[in-house]
NUFI-583303 format. One line per 2 residues: number of its first residue (from 1); for each residue y, z, x of N, C-alpha, C, O. Coordinates in steps of 0.02 Angstrom, whole numbers, plus 50000, padded with zeros to 5 digits. Atoms other than C-alpha are relative to their C-alpha. Example, Ala and Ser with C-alpha at 12.3 -4.5 7.8 and 13.67 -1.06 7.14 Angstrom:
1) 49941,50000,50045,49775,50390,50615,50060,50000,50045,50059,50033,50097; 49941,49997,49958,49947,50357,50684,50055,50037,49961,50110,50045,49986
***
This chain:
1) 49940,50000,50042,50000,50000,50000,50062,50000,50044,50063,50037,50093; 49949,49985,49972,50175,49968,50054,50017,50056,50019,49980,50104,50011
3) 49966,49940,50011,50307,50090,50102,50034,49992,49907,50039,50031,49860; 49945,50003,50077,50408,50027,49941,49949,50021,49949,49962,50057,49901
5) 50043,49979,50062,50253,50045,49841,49993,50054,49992,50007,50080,49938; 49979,49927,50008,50236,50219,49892,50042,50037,49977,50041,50086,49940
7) 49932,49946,50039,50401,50266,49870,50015,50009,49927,50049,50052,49898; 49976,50028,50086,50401,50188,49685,49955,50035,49972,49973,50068,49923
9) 50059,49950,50024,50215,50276,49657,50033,50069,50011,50034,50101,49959; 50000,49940,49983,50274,50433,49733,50083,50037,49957,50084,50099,49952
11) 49963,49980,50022,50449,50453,49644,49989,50046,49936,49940,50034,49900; 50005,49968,50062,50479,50585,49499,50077,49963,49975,50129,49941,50001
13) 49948,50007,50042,50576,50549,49358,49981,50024,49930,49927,50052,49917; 50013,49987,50068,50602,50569,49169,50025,49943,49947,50085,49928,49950
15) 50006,50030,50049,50582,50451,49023,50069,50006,49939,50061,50034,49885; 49942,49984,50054,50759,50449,48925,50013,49949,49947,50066,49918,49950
17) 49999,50032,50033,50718,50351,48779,50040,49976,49951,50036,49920,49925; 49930,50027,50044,50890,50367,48665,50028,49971,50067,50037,49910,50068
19) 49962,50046,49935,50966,50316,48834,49976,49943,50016,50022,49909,50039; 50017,50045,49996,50861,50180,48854,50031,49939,49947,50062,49889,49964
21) 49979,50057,50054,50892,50085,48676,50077,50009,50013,50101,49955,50028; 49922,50014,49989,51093,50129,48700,50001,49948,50045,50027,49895,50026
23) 49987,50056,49959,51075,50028,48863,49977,49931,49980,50007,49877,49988; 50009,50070,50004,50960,49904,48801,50045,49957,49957,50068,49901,49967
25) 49925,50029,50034,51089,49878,48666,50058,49981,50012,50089,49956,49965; 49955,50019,49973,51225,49847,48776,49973,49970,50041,50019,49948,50076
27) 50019,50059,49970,51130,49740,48869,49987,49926,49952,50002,49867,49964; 50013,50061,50046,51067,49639,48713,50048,49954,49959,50039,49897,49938
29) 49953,50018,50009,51239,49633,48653,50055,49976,50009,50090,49956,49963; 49977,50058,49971,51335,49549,48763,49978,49938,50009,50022,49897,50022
31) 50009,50062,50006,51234,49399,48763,49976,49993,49958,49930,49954,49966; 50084,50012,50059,51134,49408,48582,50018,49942,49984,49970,49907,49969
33) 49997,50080,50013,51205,49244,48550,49932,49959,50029,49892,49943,49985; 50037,50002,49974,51081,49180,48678,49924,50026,49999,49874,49994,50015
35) 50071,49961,49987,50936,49310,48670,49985,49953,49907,49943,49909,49900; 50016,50028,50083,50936,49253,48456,49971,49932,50018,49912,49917,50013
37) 50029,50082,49988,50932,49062,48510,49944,49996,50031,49897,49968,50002; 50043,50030,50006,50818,49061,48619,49919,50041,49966,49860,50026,49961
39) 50080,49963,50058,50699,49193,48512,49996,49937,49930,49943,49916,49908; 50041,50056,50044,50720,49052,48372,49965,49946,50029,49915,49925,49999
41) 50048,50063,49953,50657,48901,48514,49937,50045,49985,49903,50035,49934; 50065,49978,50015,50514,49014,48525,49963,49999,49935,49902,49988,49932
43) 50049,49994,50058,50467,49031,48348,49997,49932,49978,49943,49916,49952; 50004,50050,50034,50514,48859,48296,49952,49960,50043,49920,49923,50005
45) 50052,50042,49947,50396,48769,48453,49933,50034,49967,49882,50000,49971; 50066,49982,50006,50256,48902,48372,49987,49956,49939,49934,49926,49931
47) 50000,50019,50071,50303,48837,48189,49953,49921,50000,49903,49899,49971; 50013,50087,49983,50285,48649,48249,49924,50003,50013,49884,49975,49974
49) 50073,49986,49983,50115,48702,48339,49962,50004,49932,49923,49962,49909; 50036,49975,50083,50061,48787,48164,49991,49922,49948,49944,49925,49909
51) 49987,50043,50048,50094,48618,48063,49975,49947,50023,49968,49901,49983; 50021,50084,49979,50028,48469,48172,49924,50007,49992,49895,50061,50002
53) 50074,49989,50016,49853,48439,48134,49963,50000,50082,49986,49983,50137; 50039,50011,49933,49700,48457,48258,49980,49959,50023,49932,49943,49989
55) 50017,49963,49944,49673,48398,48405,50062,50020,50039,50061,50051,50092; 49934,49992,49977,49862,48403,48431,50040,50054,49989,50086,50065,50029
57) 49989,49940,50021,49905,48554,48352,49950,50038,49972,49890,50023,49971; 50048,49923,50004,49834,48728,48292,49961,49945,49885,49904,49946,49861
59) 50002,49987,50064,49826,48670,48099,49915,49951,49985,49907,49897,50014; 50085,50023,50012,49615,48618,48037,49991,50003,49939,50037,50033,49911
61) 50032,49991,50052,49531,48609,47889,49936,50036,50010,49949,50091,50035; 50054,49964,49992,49366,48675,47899,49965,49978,50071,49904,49986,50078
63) 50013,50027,49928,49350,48606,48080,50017,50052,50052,50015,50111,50038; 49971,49949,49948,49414,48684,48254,50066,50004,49983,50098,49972,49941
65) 49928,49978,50005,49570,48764,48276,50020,50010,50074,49987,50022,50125; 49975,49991,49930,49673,48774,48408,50060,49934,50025,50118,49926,50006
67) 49952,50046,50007,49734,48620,48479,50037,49980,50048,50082,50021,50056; 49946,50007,49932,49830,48541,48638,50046,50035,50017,50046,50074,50065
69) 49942,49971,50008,49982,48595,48607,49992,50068,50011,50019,50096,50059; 50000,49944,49994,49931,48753,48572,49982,50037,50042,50007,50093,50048
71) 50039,49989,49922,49828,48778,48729,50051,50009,50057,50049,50049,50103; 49946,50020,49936,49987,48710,48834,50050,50055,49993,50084,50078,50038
73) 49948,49933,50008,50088,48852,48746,49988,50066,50023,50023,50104,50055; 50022,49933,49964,49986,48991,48779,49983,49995,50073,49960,50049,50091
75) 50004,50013,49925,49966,48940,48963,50078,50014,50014,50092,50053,50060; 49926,49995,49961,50173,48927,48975,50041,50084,49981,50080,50123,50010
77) 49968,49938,50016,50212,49070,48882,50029,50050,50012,50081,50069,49984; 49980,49969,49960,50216,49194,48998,50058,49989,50027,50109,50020,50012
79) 49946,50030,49984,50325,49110,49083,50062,49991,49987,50108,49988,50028; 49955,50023,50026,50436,49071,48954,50036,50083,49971,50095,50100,49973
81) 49987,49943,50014,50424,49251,48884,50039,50054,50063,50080,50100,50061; 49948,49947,49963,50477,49324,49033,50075,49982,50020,50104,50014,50065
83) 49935,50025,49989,50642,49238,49035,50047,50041,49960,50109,50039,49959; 49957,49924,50037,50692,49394,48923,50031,50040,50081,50088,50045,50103
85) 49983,49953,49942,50683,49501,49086,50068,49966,50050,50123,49990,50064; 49927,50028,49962,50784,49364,49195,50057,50008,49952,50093,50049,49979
87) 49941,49986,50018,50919,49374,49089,50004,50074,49984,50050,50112,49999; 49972,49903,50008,50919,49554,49046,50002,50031,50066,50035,50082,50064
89) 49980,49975,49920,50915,49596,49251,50067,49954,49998,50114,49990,50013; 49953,50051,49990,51036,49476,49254,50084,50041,49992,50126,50064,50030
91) 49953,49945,50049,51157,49562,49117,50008,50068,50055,50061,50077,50085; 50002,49938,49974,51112,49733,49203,50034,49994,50053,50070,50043,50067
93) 49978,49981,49934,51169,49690,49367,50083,49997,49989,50126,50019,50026; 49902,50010,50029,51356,49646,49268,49994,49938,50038,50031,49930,50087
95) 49983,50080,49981,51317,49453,49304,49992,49963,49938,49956,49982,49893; 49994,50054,50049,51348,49312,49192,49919,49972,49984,49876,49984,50026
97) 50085,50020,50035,51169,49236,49092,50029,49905,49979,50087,49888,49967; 49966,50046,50026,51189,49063,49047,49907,49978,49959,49852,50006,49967
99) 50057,49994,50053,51060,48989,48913,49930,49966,50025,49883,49956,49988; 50040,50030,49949,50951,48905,49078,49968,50054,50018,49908,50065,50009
101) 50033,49936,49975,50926,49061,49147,49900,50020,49951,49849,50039,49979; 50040,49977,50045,50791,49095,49009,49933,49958,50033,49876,49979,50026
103) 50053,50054,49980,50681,48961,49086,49963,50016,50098,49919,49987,50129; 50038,50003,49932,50658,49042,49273,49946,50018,50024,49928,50019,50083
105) 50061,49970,49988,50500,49114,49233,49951,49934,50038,49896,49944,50065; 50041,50042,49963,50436,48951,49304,50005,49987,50066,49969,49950,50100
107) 49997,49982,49932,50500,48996,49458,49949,50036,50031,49931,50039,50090; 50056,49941,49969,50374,49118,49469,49923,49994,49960,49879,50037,49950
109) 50058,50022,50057,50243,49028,49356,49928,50042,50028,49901,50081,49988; 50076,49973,49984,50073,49091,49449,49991,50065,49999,49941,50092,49976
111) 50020,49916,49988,50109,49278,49492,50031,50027,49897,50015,50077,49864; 50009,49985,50073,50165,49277,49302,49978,49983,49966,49998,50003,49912
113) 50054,50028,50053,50044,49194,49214,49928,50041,50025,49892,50057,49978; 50040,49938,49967,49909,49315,49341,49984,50043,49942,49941,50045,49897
115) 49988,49949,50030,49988,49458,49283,50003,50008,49924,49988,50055,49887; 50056,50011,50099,49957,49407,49100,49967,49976,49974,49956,49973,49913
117) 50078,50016,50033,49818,49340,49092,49938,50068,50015,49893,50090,49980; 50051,49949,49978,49733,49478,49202,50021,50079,49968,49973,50117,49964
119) 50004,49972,50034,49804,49609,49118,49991,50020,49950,49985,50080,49937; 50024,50009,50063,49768,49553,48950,49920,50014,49978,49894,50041,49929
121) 50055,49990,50012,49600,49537,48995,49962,50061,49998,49910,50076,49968; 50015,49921,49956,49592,49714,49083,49993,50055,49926,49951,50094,49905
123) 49973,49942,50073,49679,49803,48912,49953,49959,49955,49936,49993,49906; 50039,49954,50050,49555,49720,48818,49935,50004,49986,49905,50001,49932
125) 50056,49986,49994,49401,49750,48905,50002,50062,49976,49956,50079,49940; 49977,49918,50015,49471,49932,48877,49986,50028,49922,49968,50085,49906
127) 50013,50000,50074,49460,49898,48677,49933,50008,49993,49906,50057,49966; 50060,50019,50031,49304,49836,48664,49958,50054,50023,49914,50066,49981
129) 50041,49974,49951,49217,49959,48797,50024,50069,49945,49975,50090,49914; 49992,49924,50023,49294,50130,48707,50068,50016,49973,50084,50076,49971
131) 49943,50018,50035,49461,50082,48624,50083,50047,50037,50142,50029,50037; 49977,49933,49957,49538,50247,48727,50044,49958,50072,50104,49964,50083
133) 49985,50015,49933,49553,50152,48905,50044,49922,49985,50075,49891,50028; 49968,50061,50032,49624,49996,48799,50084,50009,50000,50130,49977,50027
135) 49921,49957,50037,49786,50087,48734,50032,50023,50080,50088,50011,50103; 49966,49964,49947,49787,50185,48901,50038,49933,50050,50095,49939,50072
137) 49969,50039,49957,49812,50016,49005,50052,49965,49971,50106,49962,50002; 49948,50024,50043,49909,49920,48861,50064,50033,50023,50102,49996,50053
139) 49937,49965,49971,50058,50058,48904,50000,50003,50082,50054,50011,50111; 49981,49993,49932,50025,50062,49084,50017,49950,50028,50034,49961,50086
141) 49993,50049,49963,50053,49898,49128,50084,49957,49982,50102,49904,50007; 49960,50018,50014,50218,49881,49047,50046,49982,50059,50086,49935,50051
143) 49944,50018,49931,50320,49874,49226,49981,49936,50025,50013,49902,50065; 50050,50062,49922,50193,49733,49299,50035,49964,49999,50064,49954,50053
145) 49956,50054,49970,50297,49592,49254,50074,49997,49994,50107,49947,49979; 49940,50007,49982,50459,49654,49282,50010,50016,50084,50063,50003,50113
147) 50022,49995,49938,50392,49702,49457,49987,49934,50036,50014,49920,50090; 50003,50074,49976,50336,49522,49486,50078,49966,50006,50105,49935,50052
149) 49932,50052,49993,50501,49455,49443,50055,50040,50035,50086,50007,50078; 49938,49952,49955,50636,49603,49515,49977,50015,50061,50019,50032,50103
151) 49993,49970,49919,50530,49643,49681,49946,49952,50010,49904,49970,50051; 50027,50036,49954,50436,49483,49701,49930,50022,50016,49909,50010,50073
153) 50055,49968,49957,50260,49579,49701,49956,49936,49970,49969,49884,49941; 50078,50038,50028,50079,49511,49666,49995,50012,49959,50032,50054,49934
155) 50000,49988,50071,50023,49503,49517,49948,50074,50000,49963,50118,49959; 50025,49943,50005,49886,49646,49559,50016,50048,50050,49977,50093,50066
157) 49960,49950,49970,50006,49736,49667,50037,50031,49935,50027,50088,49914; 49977,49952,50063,50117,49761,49509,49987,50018,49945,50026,50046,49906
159) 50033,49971,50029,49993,49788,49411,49999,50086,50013,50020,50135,49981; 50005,49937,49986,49955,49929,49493,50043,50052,50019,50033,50108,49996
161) 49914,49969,49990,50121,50004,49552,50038,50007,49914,50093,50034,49906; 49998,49998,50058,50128,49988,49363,49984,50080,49977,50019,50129,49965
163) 50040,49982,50026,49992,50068,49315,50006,50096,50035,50004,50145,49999; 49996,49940,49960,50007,50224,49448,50083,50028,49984,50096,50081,50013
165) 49925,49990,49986,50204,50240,49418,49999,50029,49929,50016,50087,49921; 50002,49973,50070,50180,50257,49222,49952,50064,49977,49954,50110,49937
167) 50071,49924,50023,50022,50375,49220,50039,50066,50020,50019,50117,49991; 49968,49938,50009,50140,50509,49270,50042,50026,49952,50066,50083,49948
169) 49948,49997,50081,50241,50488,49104,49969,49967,49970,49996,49913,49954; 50036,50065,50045,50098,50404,49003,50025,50031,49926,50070,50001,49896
171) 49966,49982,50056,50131,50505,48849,50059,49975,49961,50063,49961,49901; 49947,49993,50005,50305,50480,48873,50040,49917,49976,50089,49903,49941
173) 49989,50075,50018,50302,50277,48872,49953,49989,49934,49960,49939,49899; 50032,50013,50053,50188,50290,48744,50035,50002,49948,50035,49951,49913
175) 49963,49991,50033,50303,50364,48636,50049,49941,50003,50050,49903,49955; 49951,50063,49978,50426,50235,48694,49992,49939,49979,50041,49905,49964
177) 50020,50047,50014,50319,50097,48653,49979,50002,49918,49957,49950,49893; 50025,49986,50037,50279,50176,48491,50080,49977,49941,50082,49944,49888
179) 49933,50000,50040,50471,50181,48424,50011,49927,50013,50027,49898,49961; 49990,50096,50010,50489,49967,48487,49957,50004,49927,49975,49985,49871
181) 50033,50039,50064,50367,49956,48365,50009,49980,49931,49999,49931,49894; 49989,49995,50047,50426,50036,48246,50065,49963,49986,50076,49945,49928
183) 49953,50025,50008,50585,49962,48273,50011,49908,49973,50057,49882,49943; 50038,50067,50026,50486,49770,48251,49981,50008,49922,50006,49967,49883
185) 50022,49993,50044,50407,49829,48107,50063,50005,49949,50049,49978,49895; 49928,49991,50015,50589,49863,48042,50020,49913,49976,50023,49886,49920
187) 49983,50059,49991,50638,49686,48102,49946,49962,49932,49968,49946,49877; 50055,50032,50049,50479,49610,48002,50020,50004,49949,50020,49952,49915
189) 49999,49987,50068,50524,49681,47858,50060,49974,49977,50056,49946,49923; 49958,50069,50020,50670,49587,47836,49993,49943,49992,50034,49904,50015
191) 50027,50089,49999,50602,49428,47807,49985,49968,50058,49989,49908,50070; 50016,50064,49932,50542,49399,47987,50059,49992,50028,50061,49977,50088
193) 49916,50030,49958,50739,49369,48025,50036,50045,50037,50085,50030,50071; 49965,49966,49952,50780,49522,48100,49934,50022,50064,49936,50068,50105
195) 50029,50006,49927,50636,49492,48226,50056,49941,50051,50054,49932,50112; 49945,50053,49939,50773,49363,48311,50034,50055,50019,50084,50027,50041
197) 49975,49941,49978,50842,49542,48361,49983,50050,50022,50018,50088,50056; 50003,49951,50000,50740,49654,48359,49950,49974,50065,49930,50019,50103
199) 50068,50013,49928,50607,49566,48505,50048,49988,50060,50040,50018,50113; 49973,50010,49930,50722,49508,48628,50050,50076,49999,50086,50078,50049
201) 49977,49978,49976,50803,49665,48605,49942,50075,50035,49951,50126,50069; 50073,49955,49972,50629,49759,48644,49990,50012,50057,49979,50068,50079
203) 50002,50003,49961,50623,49691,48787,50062,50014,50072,50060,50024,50133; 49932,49958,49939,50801,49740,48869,49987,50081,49991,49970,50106,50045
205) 50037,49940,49989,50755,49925,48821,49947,49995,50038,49953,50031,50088; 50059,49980,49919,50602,49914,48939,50009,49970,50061,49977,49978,50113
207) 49965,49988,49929,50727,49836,49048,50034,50030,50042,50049,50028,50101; 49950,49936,49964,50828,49978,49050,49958,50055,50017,49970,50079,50072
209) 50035,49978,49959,50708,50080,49078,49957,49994,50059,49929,50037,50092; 50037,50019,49919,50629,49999,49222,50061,50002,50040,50055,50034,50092
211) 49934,49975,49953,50831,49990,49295,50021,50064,49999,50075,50073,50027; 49995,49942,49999,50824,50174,49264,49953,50036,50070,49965,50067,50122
213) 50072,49949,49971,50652,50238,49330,49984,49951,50060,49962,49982,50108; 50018,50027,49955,50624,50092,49445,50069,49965,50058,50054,49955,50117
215) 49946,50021,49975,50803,50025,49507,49992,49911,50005,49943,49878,49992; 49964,50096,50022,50867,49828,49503,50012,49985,50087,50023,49927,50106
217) 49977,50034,49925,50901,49822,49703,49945,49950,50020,49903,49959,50064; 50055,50064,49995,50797,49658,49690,50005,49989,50096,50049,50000,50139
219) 50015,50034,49916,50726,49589,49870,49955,49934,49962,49903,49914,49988; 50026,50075,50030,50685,49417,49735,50072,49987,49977,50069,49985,49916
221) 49933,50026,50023,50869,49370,49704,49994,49914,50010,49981,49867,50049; 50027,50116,50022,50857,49185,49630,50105,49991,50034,50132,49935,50037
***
């Protein structure tokens, strides 16, 4: 293990979860113009997927499902999803976002597509095996890919610098991850339309807490 990894495993801290959503809220709110747009690109590229028939899209009759398209999406996704984080580090550091920015996860396409594919698989061998070790990694791995993209790690380096950094406040993100939810579930219930708010702003709260508990002095500055 590094020194940095150590130092990041070995730090104490504490979980300040109203402080978190205040920040992520003033992070989400200076650019929500942007975070809204491109949360509708995202839903409207899934919509399109949903509606073209198979083998080109997800939509079947009593046949397969799935579908090119849809294959090519869940391969980029990652990618595309983490273009929340670039712009919300972005914001945090008090720098300008522009509506490109959202797209640099393909800068880093392999160690973030890794880190979610292999963690996906990890959380949900965890389900199936005893439902317990599922949940436990699901919350622990929440830092991995803001670790890939702010310090440039491996994908099973920040996995694990994840995974060891959170188990000392697992409870504590749990809880944390428990109130997004509820805060989605919120969003949902508006007709689906205040998820254009309520996801990209999900994700600047667990950016402020990673610029809290983990710090933003990137050594990956795009």
């Amino acid at each position: 293990m590094s020194s940095f990894s150590s130092d990041l495993v070995d730090r104490d801290y504490e979980v300040k979860i109203g402080d978190y959503f205040s920040r992520g809220w003033e992070i989400f709110k200076s650019k929500a113009p942007l975070f809204i747009l491109f949360t509708l690109l995202l839903f409207l590229i899934q919509v399109v997927i949903s509606v073209l028939p198979f083998p080109l899209g997800a939509r079947s009759g009593d046949g397969p499902s799935g579908g090119i398209l849809n294959l090519a999406f869940n391969i980029v996704a990652p990618a595309l999803t983490a273009g929340y984080y670039f712009v919300a580090f972005q914001l945090a550091r008090g720098r300008s976002a522009v509506f490109g920015d959202f797209f640099l996860g393909f800068n880093k396409f392999l160690p973030i597509f890794l880190t979610a594919l292999v963690s996906t698989i990890l959380t949900a061998i965890g389900f199936v095996l005893l439902i317990l070790p599922g949940i436990y990694l699901a919350v622990a791995y929440i830092f991995a890919q803001p670790l890939v993209i702010d310090k440039n790690a491996d994908f099973w380096q920040a996995m694990e610098m994840s995974r060891k950094l959170v188990t000392k406040k697992w409870f504590s993100f749990f809880a944390l991850l428990i109130v997004i939810f509820l805060l989605n579930v919120a969003g949902a219930i508006l007709l689906g339309v205040g998820l254009l708010v309520t996801l990209p702003l999900s994700v600047c709260i667990i950016a402020a807490a990673y610029e809290d508990i983990v710090g933003l002095n990137s050594v990956a500055e795009l």
